[in-house]
TORMAR-134910 format. One record per residue (C-alpha): residue in one letter; x, y, z. Coordinates in steps of 0.1 Angstrom, whole numbers, plus 5000, padded with zeros to 4 digits. Layout:
residues N
res/c1/c2/c3
A/X/Y/Z
...
***
This chain:
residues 189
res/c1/c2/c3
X/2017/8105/6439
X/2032/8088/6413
X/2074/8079/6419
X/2098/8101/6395
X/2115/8075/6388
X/2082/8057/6372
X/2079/8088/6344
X/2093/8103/6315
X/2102/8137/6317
X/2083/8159/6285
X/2117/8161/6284
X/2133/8129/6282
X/2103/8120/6261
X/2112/8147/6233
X/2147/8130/6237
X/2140/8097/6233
X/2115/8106/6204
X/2137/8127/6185
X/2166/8097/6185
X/2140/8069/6179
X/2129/8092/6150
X/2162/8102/6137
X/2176/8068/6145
X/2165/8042/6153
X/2144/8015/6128
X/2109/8023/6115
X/2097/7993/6139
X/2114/8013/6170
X/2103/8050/6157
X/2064/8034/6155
X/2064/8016/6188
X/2078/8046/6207
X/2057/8068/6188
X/2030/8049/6190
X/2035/8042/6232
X/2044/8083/6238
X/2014/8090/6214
X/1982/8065/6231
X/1992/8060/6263
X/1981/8023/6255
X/1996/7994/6277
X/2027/7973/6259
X/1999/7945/6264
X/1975/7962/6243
X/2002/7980/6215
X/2020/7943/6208
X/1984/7929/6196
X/1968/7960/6172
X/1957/7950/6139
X/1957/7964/6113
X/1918/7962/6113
X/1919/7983/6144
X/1929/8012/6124
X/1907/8038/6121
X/1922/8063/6099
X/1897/8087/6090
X/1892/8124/6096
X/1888/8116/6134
X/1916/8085/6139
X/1911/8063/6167
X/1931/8028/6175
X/1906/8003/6190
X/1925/7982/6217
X/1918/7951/6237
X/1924/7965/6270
X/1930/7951/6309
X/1900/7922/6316
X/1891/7917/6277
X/1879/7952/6273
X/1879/7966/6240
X/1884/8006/6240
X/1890/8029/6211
X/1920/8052/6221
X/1916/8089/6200
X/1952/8101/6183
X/1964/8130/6169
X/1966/8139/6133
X/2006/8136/6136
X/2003/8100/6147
X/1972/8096/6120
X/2006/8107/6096
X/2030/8084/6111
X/2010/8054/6108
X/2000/8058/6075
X/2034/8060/6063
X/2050/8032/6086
X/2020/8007/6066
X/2031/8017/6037
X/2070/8011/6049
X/2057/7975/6060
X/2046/7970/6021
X/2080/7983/6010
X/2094/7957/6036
X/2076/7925/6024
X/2054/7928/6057
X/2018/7916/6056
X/1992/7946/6060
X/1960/7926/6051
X/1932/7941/6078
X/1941/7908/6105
X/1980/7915/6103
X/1998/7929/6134
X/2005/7963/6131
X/2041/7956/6145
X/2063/7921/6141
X/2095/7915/6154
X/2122/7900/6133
X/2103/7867/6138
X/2072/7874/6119
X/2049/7874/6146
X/2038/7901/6169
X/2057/7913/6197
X/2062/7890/6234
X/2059/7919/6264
X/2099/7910/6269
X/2102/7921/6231
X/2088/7947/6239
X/2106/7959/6273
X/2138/7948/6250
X/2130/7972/6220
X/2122/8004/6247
X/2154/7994/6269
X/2175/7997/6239
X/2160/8028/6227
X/2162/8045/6258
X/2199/8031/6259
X/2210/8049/6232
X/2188/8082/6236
X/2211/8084/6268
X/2182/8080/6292
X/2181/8066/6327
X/2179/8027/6329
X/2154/8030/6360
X/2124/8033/6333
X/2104/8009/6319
X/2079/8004/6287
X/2051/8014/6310
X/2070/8046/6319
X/2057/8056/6284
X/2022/8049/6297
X/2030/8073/6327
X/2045/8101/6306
X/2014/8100/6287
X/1992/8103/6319
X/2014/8127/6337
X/2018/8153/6301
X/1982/8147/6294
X/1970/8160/6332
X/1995/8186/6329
X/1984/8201/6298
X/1945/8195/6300
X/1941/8200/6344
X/1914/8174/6334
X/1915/8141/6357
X/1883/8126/6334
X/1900/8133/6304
X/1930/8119/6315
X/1907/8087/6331
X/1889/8088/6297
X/1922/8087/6275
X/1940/8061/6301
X/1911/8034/6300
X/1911/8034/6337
X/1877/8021/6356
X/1885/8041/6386
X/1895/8073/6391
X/1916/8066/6422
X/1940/8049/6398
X/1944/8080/6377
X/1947/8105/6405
X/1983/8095/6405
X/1991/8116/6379
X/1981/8149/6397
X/2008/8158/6412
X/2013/8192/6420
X/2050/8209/6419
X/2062/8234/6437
X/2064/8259/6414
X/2028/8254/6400
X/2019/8265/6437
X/2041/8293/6437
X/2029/8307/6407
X/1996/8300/6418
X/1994/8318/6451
X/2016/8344/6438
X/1992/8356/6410
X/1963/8353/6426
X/1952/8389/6427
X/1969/8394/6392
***
């Protein structure tokens, strides 16, 4: 069972969406976006290319994954929209968006360091008024947790988390006590 304290709430995630959206930078809206939106590791999100875009009628992100494993995440049509127009913010912006650019640099020019990255999603959270106990990887839990929630599909979710075993995603099937409730009570409904 995976520690409350190691999640997002759909929640909190709305919350710290809807500020990172409404205002924080582009960089920040796209990284959280991004994070909520793939469930990809801050390992694999800081190094994406802009060549490992796949923006078509079905959009996929291709990632270099745990143990040099490349694996092609699908996303939604809202993130499809998103990313499109955070490249064309990075033209605006003087940013390079040739196919082997980063998708996202830091202030530096370069892609993101993993404390860059815990940096820009601490002070997001900060100022969305969330709990400091999370991490960036609690964004790679609120994915796993939502996903299994609304799908009741551990392969899917094993599938969409890039996980070899499915012992590692069987923490995100937790069951509450009201989902028991409501199943026993409407059993014979």
């Amino acid at each position: 069972m995976l520690d409350r304290d190691k999640y997002l709430s759909k929640a909190e995630a709305k919350q710290l969406r809807k500020w990172a959206k409404e205002k924080g930078s582009e960089i920040e809206w796209a990284v959280i976006d991004f994070l909520l939106n793939t469930g990809a590791r801050a390992s694999e999100c800081r190094k994406v290319k802009i060549k490992d875009l796949n923006l078509s009628r079905e959009p996929t992100i291709t990632v270099l994954g745990k143990g040099k494993k490349l694996r092609t995440i699908t996303i939604s049509n809202q993130l499809k929209k998103h990313l499109q127009k955070f490249i064309v913010w990075k033209e605006s912006a003087n940013q390079d968006v040739n196919p082997d650019s980063y998708l996202f640099l830091s202030k530096m020019g370069n892609y993101y360091s993993l404390m860059g990255m815990q940096q820009l999603f601490k002070r997001v959270a900060k100022r969305a008024g969330l709990r400091s106990v999370y991490s960036i990887h609690s964004l790679r839990h609120a994915f796993g947790f939502l996903i299994f929630q609304k799908s009741k599909n551990i392969r899917l979710t094993q599938l969409l988390l890039g996980h070899q075993s499915l012992n590692t995603t069987m923490i995100y099937t937790h069951v509450s006590e009201k989902e028991i409730s409501q199943t026993v009570n409407g059993l014979w409904r």
